[in-house]
Backbone as JSON Lines, residues from 0, in Angstrom:
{"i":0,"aa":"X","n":[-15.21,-18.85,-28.77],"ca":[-16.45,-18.69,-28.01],"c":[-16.17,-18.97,-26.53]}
{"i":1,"aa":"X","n":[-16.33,-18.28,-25.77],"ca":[-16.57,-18.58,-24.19],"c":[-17.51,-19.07,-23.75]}
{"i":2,"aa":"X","n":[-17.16,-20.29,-22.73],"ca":[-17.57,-21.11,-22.03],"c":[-18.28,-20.29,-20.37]}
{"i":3,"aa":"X","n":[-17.6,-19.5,-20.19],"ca":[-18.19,-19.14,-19.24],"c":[-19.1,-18.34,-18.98]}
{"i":4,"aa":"X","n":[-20.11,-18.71,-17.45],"ca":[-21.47,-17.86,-17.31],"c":[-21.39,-17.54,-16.51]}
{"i":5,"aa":"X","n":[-22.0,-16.19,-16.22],"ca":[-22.16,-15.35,-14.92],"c":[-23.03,-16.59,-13.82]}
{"i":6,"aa":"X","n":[-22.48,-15.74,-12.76],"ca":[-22.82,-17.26,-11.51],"c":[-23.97,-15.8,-10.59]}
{"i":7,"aa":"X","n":[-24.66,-16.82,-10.39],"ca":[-25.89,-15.83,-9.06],"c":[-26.17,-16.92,-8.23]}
{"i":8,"aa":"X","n":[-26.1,-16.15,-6.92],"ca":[-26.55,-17.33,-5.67],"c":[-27.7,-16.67,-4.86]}
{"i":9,"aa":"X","n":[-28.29,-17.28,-4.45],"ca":[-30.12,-17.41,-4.56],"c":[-30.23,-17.45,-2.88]}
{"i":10,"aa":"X","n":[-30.67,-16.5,-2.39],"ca":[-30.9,-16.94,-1.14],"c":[-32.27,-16.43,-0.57]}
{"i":11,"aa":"X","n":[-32.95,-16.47,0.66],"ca":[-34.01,-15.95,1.41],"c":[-33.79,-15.49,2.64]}
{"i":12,"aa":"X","n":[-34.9,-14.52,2.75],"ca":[-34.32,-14.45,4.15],"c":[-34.9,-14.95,5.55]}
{"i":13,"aa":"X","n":[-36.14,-15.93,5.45],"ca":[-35.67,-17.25,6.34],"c":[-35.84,-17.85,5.51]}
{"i":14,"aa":"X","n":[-36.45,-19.12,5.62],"ca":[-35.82,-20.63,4.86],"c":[-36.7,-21.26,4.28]}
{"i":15,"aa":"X","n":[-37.91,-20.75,3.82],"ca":[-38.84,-20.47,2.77],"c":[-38.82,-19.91,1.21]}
{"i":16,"aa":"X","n":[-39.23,-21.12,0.91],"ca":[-38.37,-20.11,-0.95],"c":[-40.04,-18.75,-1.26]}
{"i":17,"aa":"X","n":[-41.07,-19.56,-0.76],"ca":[-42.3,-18.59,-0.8],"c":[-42.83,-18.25,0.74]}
{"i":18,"aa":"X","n":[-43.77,-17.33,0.65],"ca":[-44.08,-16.75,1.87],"c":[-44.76,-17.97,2.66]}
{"i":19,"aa":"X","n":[-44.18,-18.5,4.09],"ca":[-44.99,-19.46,5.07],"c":[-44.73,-18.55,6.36]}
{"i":20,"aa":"X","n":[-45.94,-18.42,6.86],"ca":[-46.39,-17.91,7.89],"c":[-45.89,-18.42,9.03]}
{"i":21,"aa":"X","n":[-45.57,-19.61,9.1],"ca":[-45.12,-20.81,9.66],"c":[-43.3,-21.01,10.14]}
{"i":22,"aa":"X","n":[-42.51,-20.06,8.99],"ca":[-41.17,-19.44,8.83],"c":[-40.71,-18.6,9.9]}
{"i":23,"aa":"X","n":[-40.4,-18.78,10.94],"ca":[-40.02,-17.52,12.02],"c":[-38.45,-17.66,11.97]}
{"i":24,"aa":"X","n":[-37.59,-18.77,10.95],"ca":[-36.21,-18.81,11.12],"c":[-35.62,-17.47,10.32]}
{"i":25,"aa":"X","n":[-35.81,-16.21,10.63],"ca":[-35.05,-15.16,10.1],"c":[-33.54,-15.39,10.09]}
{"i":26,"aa":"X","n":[-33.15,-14.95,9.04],"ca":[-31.47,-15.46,8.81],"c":[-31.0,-13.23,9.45]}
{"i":27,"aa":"X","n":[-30.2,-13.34,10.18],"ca":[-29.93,-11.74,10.68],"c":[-29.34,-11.14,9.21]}
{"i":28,"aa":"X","n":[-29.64,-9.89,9.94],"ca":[-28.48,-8.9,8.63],"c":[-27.56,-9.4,8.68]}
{"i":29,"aa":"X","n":[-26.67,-9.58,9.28],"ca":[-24.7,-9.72,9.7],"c":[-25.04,-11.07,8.42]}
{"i":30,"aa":"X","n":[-25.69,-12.02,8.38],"ca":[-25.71,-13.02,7.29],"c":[-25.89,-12.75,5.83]}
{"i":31,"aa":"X","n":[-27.0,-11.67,6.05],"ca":[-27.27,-11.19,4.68],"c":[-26.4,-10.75,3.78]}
{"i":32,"aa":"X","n":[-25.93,-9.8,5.21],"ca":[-24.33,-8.8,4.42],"c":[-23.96,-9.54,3.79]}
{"i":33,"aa":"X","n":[-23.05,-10.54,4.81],"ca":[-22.22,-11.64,4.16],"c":[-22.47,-12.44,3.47]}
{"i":34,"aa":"X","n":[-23.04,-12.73,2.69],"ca":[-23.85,-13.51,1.58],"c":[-23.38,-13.05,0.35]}
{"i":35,"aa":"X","n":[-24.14,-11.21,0.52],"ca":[-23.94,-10.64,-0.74],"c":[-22.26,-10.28,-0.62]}
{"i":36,"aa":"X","n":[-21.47,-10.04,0.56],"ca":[-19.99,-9.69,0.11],"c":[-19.28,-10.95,-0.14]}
{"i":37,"aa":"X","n":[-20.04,-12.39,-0.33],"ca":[-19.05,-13.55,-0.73],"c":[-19.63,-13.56,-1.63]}
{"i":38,"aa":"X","n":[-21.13,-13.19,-2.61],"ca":[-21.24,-13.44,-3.92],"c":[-20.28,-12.63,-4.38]}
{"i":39,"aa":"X","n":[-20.24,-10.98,-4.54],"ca":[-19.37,-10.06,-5.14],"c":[-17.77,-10.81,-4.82]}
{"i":40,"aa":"X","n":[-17.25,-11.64,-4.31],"ca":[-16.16,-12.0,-3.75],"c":[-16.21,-13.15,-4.7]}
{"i":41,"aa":"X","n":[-16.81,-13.77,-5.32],"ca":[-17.39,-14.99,-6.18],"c":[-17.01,-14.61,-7.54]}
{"i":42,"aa":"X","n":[-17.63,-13.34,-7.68],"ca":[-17.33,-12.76,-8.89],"c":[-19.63,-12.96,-9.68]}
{"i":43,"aa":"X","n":[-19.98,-13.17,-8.35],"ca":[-21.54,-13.67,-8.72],"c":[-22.6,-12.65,-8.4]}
{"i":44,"aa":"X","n":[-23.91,-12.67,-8.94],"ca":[-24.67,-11.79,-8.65],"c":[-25.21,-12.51,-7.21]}
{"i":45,"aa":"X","n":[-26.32,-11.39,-6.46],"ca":[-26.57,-12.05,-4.94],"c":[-28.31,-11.72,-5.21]}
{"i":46,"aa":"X","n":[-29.07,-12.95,-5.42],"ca":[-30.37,-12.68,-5.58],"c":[-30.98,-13.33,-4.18]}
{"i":47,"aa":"X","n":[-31.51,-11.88,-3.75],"ca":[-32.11,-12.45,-2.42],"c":[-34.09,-12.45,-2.41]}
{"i":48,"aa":"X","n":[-34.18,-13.41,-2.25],"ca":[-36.08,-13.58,-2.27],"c":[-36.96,-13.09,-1.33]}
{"i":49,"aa":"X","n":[-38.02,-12.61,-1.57],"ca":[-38.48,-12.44,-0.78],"c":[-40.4,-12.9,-1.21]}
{"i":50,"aa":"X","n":[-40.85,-13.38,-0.42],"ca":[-41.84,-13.54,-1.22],"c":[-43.05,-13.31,-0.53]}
{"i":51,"aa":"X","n":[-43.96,-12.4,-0.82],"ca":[-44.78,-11.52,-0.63],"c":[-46.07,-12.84,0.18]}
{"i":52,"aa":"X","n":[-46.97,-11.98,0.76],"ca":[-47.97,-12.65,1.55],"c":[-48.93,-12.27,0.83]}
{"i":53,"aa":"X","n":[-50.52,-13.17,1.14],"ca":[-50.99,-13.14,0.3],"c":[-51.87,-12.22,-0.13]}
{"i":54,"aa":"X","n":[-51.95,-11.01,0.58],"ca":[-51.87,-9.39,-0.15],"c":[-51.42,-8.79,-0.58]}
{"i":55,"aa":"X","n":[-50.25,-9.05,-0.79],"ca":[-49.1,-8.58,-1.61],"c":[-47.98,-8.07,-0.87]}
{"i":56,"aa":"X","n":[-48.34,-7.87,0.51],"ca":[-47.26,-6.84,1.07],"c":[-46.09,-8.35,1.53]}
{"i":57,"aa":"X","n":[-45.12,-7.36,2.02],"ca":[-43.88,-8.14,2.19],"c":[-44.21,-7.72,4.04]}
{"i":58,"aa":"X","n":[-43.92,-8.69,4.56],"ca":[-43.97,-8.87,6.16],"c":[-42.98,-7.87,6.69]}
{"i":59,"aa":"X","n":[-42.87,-7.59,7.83],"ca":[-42.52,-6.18,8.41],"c":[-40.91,-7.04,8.78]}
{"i":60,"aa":"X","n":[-40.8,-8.09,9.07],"ca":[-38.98,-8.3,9.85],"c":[-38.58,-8.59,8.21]}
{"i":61,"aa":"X","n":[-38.7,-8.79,6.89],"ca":[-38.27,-8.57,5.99],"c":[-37.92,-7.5,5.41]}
{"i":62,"aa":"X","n":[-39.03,-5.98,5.72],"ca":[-38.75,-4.44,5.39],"c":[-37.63,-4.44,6.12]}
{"i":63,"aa":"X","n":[-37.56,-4.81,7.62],"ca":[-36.5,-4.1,8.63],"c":[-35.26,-4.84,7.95]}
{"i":64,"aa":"X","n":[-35.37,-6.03,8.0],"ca":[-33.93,-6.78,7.2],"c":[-33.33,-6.19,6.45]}
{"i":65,"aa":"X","n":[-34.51,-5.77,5.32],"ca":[-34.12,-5.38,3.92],"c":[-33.29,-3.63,4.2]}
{"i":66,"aa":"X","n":[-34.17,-2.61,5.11],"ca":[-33.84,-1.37,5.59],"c":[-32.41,-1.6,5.43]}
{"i":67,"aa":"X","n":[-32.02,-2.32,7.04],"ca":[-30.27,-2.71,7.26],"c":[-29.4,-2.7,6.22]}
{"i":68,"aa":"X","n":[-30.04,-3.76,5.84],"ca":[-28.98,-4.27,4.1],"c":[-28.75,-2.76,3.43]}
{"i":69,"aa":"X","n":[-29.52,-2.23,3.12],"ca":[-29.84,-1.16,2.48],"c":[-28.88,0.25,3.13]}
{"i":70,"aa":"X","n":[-29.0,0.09,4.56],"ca":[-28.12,0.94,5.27],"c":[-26.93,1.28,4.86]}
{"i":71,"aa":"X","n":[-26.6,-0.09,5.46],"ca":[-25.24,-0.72,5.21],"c":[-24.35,-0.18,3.63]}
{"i":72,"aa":"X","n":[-24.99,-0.8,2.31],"ca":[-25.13,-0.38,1.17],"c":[-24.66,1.25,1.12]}
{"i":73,"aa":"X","n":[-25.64,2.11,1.86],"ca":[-25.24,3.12,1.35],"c":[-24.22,3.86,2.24]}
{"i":74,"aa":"X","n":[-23.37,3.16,2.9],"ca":[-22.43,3.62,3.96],"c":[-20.85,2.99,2.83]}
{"i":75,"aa":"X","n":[-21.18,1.32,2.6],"ca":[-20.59,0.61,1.86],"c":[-20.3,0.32,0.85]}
{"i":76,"aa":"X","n":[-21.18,0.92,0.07],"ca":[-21.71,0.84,-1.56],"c":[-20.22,0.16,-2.55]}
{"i":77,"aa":"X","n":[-19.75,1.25,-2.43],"ca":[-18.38,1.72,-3.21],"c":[-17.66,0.21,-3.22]}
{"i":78,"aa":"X","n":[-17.96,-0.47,-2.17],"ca":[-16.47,-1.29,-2.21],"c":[-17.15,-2.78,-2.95]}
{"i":79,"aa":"X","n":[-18.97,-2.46,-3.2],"ca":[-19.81,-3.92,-3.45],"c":[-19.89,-3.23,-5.05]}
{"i":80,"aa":"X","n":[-20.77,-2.46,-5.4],"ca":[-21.18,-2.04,-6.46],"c":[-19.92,-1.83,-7.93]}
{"i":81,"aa":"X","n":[-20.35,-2.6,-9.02],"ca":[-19.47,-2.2,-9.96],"c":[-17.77,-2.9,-10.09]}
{"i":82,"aa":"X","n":[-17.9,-3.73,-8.31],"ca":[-16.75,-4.54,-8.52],"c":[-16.64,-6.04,-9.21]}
{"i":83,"aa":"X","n":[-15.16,-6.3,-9.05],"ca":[-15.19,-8.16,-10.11],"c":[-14.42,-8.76,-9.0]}
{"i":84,"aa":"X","n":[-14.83,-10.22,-9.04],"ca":[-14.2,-10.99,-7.71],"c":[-13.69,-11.62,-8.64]}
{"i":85,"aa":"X","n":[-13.0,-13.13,-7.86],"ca":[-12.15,-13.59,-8.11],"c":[-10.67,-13.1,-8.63]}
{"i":86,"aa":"X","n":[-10.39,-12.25,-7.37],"ca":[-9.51,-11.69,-7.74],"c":[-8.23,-12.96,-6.67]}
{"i":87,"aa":"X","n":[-8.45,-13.21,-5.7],"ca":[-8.1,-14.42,-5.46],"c":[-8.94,-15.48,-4.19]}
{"i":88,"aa":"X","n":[-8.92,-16.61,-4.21],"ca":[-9.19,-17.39,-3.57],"c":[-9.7,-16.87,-2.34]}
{"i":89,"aa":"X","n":[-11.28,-17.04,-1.73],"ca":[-11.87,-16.94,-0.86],"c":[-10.59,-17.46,0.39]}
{"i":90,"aa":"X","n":[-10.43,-16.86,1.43],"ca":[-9.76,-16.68,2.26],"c":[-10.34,-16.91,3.53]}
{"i":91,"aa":"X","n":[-9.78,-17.58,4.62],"ca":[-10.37,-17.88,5.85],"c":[-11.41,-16.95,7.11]}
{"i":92,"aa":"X","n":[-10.77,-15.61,6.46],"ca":[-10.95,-14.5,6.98],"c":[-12.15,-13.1,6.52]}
{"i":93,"aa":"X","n":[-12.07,-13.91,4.81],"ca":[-13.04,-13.2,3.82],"c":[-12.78,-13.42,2.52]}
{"i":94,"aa":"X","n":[-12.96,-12.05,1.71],"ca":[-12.88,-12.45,0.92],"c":[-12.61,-10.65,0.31]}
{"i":95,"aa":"X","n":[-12.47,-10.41,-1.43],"ca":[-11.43,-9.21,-1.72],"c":[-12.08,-9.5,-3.27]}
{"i":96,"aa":"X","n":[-12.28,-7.98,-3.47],"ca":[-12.87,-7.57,-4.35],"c":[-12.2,-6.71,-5.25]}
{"i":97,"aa":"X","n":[-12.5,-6.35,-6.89],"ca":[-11.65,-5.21,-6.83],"c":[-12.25,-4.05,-8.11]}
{"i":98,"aa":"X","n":[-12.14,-2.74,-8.06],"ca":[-12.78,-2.06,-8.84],"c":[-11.41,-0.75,-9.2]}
{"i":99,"aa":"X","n":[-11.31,-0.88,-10.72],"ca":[-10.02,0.19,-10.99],"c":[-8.94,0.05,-10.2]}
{"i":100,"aa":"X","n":[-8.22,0.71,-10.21],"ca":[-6.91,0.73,-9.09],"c":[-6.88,0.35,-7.93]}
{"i":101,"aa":"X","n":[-8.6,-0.36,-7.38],"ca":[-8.52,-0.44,-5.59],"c":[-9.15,-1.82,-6.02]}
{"i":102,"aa":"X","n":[-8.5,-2.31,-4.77],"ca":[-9.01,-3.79,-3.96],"c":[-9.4,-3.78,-2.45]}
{"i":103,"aa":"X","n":[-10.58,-4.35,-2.55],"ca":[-11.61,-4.18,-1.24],"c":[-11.54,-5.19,-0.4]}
{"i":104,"aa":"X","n":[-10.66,-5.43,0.33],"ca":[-10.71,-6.41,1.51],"c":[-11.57,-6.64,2.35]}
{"i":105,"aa":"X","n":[-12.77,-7.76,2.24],"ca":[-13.81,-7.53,3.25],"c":[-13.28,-8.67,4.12]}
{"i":106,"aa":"X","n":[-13.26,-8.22,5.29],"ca":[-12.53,-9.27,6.79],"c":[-13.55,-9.53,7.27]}
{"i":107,"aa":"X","n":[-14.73,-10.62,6.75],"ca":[-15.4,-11.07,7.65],"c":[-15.66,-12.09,8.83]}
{"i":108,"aa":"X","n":[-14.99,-12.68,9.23],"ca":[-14.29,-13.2,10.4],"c":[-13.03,-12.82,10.56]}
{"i":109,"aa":"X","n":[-12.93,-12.35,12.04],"ca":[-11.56,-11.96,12.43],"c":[-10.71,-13.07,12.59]}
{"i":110,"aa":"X","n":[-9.73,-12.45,11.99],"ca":[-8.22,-13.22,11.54],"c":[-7.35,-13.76,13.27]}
{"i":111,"aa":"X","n":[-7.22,-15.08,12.85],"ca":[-6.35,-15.62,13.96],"c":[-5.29,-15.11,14.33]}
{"i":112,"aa":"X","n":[-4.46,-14.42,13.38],"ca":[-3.31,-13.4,13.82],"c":[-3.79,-11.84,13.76]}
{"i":113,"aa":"X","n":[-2.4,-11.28,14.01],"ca":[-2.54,-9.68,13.89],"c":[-2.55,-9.03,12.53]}
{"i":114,"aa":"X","n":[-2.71,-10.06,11.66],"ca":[-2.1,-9.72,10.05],"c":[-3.2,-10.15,9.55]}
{"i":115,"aa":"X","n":[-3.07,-9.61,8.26],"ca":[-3.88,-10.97,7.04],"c":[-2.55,-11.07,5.91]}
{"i":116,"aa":"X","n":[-2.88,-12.37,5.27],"ca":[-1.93,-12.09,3.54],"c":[-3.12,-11.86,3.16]}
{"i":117,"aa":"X","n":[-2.23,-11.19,1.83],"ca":[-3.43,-10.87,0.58],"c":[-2.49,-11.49,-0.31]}
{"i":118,"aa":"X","n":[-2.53,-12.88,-0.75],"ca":[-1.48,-13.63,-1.41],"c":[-1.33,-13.4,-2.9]}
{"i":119,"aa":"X","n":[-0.34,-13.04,-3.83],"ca":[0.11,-13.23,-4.82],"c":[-0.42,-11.79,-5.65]}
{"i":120,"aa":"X","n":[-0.72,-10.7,-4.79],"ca":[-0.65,-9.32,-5.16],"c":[0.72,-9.13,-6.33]}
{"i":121,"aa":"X","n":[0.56,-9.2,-7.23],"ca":[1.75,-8.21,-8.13],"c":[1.82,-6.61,-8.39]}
{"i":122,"aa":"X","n":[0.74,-6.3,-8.59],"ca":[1.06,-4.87,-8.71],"c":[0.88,-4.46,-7.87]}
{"i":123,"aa":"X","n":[2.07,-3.35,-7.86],"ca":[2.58,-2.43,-6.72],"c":[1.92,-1.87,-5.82]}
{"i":124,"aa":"X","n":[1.61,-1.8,-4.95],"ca":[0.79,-1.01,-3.73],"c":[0.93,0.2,-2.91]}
{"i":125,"aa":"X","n":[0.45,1.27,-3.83],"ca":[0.39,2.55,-3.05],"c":[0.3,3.0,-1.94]}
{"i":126,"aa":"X","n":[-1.33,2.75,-1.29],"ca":[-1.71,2.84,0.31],"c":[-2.71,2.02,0.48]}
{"i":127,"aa":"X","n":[-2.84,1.35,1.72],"ca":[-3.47,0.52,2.35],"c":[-4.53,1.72,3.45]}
{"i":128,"aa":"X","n":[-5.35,1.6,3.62],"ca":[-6.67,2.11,4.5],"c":[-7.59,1.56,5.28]}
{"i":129,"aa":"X","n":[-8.24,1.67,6.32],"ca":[-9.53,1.07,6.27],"c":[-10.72,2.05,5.62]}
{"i":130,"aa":"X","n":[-11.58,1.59,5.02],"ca":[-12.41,2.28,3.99],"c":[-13.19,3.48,4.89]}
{"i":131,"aa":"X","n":[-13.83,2.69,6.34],"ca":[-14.61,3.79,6.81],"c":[-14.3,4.64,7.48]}
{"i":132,"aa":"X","n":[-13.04,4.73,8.07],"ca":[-12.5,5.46,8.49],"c":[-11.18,6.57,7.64]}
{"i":133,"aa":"X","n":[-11.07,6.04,7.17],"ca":[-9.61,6.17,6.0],"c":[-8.51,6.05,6.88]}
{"i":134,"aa":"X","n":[-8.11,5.45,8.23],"ca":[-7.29,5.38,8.62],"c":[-6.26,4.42,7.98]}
{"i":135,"aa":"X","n":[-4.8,5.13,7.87],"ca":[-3.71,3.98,7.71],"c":[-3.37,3.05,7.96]}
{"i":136,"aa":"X","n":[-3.35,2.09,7.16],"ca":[-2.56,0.75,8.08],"c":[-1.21,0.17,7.79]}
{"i":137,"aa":"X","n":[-0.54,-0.43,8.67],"ca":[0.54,-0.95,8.15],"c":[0.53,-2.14,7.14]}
{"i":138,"aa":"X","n":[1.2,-1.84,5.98],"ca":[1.48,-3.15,5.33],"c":[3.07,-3.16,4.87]}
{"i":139,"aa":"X","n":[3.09,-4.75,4.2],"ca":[4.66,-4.67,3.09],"c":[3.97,-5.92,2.3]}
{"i":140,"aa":"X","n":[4.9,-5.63,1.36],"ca":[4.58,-6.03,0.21],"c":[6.05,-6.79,0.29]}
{"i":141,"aa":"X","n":[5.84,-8.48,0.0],"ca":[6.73,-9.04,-0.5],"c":[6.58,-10.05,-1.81]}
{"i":142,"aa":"X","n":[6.66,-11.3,-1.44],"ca":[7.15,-12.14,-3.08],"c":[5.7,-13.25,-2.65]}
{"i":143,"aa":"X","n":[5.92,-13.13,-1.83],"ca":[4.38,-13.7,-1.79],"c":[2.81,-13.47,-1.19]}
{"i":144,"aa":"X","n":[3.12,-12.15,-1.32],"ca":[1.31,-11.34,-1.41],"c":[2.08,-9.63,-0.58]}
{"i":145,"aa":"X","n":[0.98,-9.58,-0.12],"ca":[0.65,-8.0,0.7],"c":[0.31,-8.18,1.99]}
{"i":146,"aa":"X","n":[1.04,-7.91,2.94],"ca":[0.9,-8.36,4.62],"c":[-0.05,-7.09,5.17]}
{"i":147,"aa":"X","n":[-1.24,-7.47,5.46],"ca":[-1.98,-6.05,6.18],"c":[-1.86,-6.28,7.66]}
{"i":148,"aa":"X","n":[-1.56,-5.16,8.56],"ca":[-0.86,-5.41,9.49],"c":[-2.57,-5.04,10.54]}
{"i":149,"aa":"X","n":[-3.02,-5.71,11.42],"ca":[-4.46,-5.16,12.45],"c":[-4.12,-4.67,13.5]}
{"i":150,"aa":"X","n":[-3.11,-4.5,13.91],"ca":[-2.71,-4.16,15.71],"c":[-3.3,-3.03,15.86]}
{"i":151,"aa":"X","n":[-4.2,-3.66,16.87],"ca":[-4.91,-2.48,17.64],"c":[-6.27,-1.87,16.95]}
{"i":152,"aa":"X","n":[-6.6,-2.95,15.35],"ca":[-7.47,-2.22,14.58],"c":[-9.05,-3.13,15.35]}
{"i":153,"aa":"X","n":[-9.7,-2.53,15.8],"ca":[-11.01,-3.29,16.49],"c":[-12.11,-3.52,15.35]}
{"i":154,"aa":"X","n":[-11.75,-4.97,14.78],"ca":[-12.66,-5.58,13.52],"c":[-14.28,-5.59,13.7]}
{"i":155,"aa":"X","n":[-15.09,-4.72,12.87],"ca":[-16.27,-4.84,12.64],"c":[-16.75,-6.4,12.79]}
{"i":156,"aa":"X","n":[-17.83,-7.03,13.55],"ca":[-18.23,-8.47,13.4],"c":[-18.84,-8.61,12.2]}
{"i":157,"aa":"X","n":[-19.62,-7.65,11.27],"ca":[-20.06,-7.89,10.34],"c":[-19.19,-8.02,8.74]}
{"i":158,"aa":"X","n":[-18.67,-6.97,8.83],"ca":[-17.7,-6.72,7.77],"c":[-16.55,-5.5,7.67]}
{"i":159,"aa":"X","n":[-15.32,-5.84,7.85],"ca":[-14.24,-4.34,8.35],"c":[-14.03,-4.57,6.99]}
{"i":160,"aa":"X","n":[-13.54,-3.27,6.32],"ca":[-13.46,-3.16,5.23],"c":[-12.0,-2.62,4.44]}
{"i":161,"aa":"X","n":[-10.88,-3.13,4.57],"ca":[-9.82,-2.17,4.08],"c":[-9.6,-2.41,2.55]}
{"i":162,"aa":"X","n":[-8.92,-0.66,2.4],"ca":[-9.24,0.08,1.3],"c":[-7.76,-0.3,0.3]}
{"i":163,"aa":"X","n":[-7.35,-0.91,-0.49],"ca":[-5.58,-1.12,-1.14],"c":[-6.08,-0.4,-2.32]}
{"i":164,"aa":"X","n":[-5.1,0.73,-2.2],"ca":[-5.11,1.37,-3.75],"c":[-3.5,1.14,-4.56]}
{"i":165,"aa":"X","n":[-4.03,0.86,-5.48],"ca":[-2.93,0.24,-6.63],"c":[-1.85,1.37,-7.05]}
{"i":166,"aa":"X","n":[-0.86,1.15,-7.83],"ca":[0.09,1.97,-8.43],"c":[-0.42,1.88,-9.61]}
């Protein structure tokens, strides 16, 4: 029998678990994103609240929030939807996802060097990408992970996304 349970992390988007009028601390998209790409990075579902006023409607900087997220999603989808985390250890820089033959590197803070590791990769590595562009990047593959090389790559503040497809 397994012990283990799916994990979900619970958030809002300001700092109200129910609707207060009183709430003007909006948490931005760039947070939201990143919320839901460290749950999927968790290996967790990302339940975000929202909680209606007392007509029912949902307040207008929550639609626009929610719009973004939603944007984003359908530009990004591919690399959130249908994937399993814990593929390794949340990373200084982000965090890496993975679905079939590909692993989704989301770089959400830019990396102190020109590189990232992607540590303790074993199977073989075909091509490295960034997702929205499909441009190439340099990597190598040694004995202790997958070196993705950034020179010159200008990192999204929200989330850059490179694409590793497997052998």
């Amino acid at each position: 029998m397994s012990t283990a349970v799916p994990l979900e992390t619970c958030e809002t988007i300001n700092y109200s678990w129910g609707f207060n009028i009183n709430d003007k601390g909006y948490k931005s998209v760039r947070t939201l994103i990143q919320y839901l790409v460290k749950a999927a990075g968790h290996n967790a579902n990302f339940l975000l609240n929202v909680g209606p006023q007392a007509d029912g409607k949902i307040q207008q900087e929550f639609v626009d929030s929610l719009k973004m997220v939603g944007e984003w999603l359908q530009k990004n989808g591919e690399s959130i939807y249908g994937t399993r985390g814990g593929v390794m250890p949340t990373q200084e820089w982000g965090t890496v996802v993975s679905k079939d033959k590909k692993l989704f590197v989301h770089i959400l803070n830019k990396p102190s060097q020109d590189f990232i590791l992607l540590p303790k990769i074993d199977q073989k590595v075909q091509s490295i990408q960034l997702f929205s562009s499909k441009q190439p990047l340099k990597w190598k593959q040694q004995a202790e992970g997958v070196f993705v090389y950034l020179n010159g790559i200008s990192i999204d503040n929200v989330d850059e996304i490179v694409e590793v497809t497997l052998k």
